[in-house]
N, C-alpha and C positions, 0 to 999 in steps of 0.2 A: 413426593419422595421425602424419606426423616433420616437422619443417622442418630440415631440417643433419641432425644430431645429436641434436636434443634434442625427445623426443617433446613433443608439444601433446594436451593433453587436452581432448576435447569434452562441452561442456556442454550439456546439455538444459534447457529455459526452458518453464515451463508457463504458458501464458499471455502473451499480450504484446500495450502497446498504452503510457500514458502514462509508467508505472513496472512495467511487465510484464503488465498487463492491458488484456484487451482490451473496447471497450464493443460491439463486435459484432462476428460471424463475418468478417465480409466486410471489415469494420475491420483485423479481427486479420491475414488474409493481407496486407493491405493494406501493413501494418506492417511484417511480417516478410520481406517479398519490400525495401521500401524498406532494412530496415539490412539484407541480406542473409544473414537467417537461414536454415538450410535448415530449410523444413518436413518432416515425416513422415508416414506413415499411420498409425501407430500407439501405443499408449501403452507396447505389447511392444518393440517399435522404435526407442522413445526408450531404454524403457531395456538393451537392448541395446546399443545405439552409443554411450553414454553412463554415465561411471561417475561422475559427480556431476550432479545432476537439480537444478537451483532451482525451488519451487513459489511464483509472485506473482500470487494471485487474489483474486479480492472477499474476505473477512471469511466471508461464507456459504457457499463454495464448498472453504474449505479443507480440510476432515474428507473431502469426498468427494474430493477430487485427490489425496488421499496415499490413498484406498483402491483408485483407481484405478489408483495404480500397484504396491499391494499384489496385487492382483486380476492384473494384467499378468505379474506373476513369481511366482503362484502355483503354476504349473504346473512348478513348479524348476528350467526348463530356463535361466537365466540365468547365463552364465560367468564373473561377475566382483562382486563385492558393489558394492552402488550409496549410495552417499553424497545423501540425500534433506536436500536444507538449506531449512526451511518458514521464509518470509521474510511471514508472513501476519500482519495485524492479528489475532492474535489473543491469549484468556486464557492464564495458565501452564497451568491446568486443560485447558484443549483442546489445547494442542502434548504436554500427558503423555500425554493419551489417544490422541495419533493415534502417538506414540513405543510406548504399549501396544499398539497396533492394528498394527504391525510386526511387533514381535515374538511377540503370538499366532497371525501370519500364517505367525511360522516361513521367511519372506522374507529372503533376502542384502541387507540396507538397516539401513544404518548411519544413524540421524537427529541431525538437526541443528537443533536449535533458534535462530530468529534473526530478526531484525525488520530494517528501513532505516529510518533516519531520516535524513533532509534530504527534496532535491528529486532526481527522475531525474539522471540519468547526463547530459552535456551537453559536449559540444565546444570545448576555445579552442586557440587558437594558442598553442607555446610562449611564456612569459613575454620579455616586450621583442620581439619578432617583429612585425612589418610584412609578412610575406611568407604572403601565404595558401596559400600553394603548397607551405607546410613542413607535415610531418607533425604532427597537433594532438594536445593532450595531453587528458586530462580531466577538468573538473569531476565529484566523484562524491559518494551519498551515505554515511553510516556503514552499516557495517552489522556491527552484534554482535553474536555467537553463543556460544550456550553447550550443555554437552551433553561426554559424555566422549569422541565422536569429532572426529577432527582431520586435517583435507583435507589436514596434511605426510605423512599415509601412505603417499600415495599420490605417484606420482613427478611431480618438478615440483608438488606440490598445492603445497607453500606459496609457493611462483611465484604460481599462481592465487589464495589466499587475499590474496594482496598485490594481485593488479590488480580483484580486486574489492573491495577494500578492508574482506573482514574481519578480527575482531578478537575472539578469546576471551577471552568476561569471567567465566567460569564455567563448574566440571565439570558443575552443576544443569542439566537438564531444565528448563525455562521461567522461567531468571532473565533472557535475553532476549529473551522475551516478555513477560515481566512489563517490563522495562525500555520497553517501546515503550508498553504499556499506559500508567505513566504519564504519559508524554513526550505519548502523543497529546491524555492525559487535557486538558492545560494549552494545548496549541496548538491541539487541534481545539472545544475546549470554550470557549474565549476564541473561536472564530469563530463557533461559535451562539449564545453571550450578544451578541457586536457583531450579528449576522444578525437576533437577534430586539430587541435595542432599537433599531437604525437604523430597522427595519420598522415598529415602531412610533411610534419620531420622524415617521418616514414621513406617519401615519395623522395624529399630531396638528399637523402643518406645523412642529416643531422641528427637522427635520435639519441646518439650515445651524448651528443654534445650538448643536445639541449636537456639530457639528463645528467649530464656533468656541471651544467651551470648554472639548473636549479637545484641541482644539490650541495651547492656550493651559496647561493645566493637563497633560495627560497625554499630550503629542506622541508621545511612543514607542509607547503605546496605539491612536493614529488611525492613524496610520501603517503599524504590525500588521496594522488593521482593513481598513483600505481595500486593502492587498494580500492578503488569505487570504480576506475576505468573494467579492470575482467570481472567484474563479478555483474555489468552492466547489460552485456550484452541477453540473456535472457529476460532482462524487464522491460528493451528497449520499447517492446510492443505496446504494456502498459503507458509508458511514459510519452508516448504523444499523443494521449488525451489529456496527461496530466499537466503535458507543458501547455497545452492549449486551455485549460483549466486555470491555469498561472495568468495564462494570458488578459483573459477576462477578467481574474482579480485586478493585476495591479492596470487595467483600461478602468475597469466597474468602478473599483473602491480606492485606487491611489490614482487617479485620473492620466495615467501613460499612456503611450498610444501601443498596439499591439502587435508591432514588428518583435522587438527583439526576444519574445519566448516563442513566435511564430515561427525562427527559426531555429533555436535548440529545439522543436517540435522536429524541424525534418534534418535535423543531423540522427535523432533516435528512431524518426521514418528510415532512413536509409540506412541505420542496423539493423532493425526489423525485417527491411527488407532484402536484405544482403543472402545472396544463394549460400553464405556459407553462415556467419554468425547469425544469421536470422534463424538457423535452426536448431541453436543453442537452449539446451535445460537445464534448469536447476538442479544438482544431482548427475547429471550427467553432461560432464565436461566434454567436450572435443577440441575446441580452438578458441584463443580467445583465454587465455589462461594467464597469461602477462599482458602488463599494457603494452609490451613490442610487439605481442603476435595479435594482437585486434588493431595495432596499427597495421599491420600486415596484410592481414586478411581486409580489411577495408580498403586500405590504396590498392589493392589484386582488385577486388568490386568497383571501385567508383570507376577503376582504370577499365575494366569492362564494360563498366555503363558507358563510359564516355566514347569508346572506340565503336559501342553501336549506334552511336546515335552522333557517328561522323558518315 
């Protein structure tokens, strides 16, 4: 593909829906037809027409989408080596193993280790601009990668490393992965400790108070809370493989023992699971909208669970 002069490189996107994933089939076209992605048939397909490939799936799903497209260019007929950059919640231990899983494939895939941190990708209008009508620039999140291969190899890559805003923090194999590992450890673990004491304020009729006295003592804390608590419940699914993914970092690489992400693992099991916010989507809200009504709706659940299993 050229526009003028200066070739455009196509990127292949595995997965897409709030930050690249999608929460169903039908969802995902949905999506990808909206930003104007073009869809494919195939995983051979993608990587054919595509010589840098992003992988953004659940936490569970990641070891099989990089073997999927190990599997796809197994057959060696691939004319161009593919830059495979895994942007997955997950341990350094599993981004080295699927970086093994390449190379004993004997596959032209060059990998990339890397995570995102913020929020999705997100549209404004140039800065000072009043004019909706002028081309918008974009809010993006980080995203750092490490690994000895480098998307300037390729022509115009470091063009593209710039608009998507990576950033090489290391030659290592899963230093960022590990780097997300922590990151998430503090932000996603800070909304199941507010998730499970709101819930239980909930049960004992202190919510107002315990939101009156860290808003008073620990405002940047409530504040936190009340924006990461409702917007949680549809990833809850994602995120206990990711908390179990945490788990393994800091047992593997900062030698802790693997209780305590074991259990923010099943506080975000028992949203998922939950007959009512387990069946919360992105885009379409129903409950679960303030941190009072996912405490809510949760002490309703757990108090159900507990009465059948009296």
């Amino acid at each position: 593909m050229s526009s003028g002069h200066r070739k455009v490189i196509k990127v292949g996107i595995l997965s897409m829906g709030d930050m690249g994933v999608g929460i169903a089939n039908q969802d995902t076209i949905d999506r990808a037809k909206a930003a104007n992605v073009e869809l494919l048939s195939s995983d051979f397909e993608l990587a054919k027409q595509c010589p840098v490939i992003l992988s953004v799936v659940p936490p569970r799903d990641a070891e099989a989408t990089a073997q999927r497209i190990a599997d796809a260019l197994s057959g060696g007929s691939a004319s161009h080596s593919i830059f495979f950059v895994d942007l997955n919640a997950v341990s350094p231990s599993t981004s080295k193993g699927m970086a093994e899983m390449f190379r004993r494939a004997r596959v032209p895939v060059q990998f990339v280790d890397g995570c995102i941190l913020g929020a999705p990708p997100r549209q404004r209008l140039a800065a000072g601009s009043k004019n909706s009508d002028e081309e918008p620039d974009w809010i993006r999140p980080n995203i750092p990668i490490s690994g000895p291969h480098a998307l300037s190899s390729l022509q115009n890559g470091a063009e593209l490393a710039k608009v998507l805003n990576l950033r090489s923090i290391s030659p290592d194999i899963g230093a960022a992965s590990g780097l997300k590992m922590c990151f998430a450890a503090m932000t996603k673990g800070f909304t199941a400790l507010a998730t499970q004491s709101f819930t239980t304020a909930h049960r004992l009729g202190v919510v107002d108070e315990l939101k009156r006295e860290m808003g008073e003592i620990f405002p940047n804390h409530l504040t936190a809370a009340e924006r990461s608590v409702p917007t949680m419940p549809p990833k809850a699914y994602r995120w206990v493989k990711e908390m179990e993914e945490i788990s393994d970092t800091m047992h593997e690489e900062g030698g802790w023992t693997k209780q305590l992400f074991h259990g923010i693992a099943g506080v975000y099991k028992e949203v998922a699971e939950d007959a009512v916010l387990g069946k919360e989507q992105i885009g379409k809200r129903v409950r679960g909208k303030s941190i009072e009504d996912v405490a809510a709706a949760m002490g309703e659940g757990l108090e159900r669970k507990r009465k059948k299993t009296e």
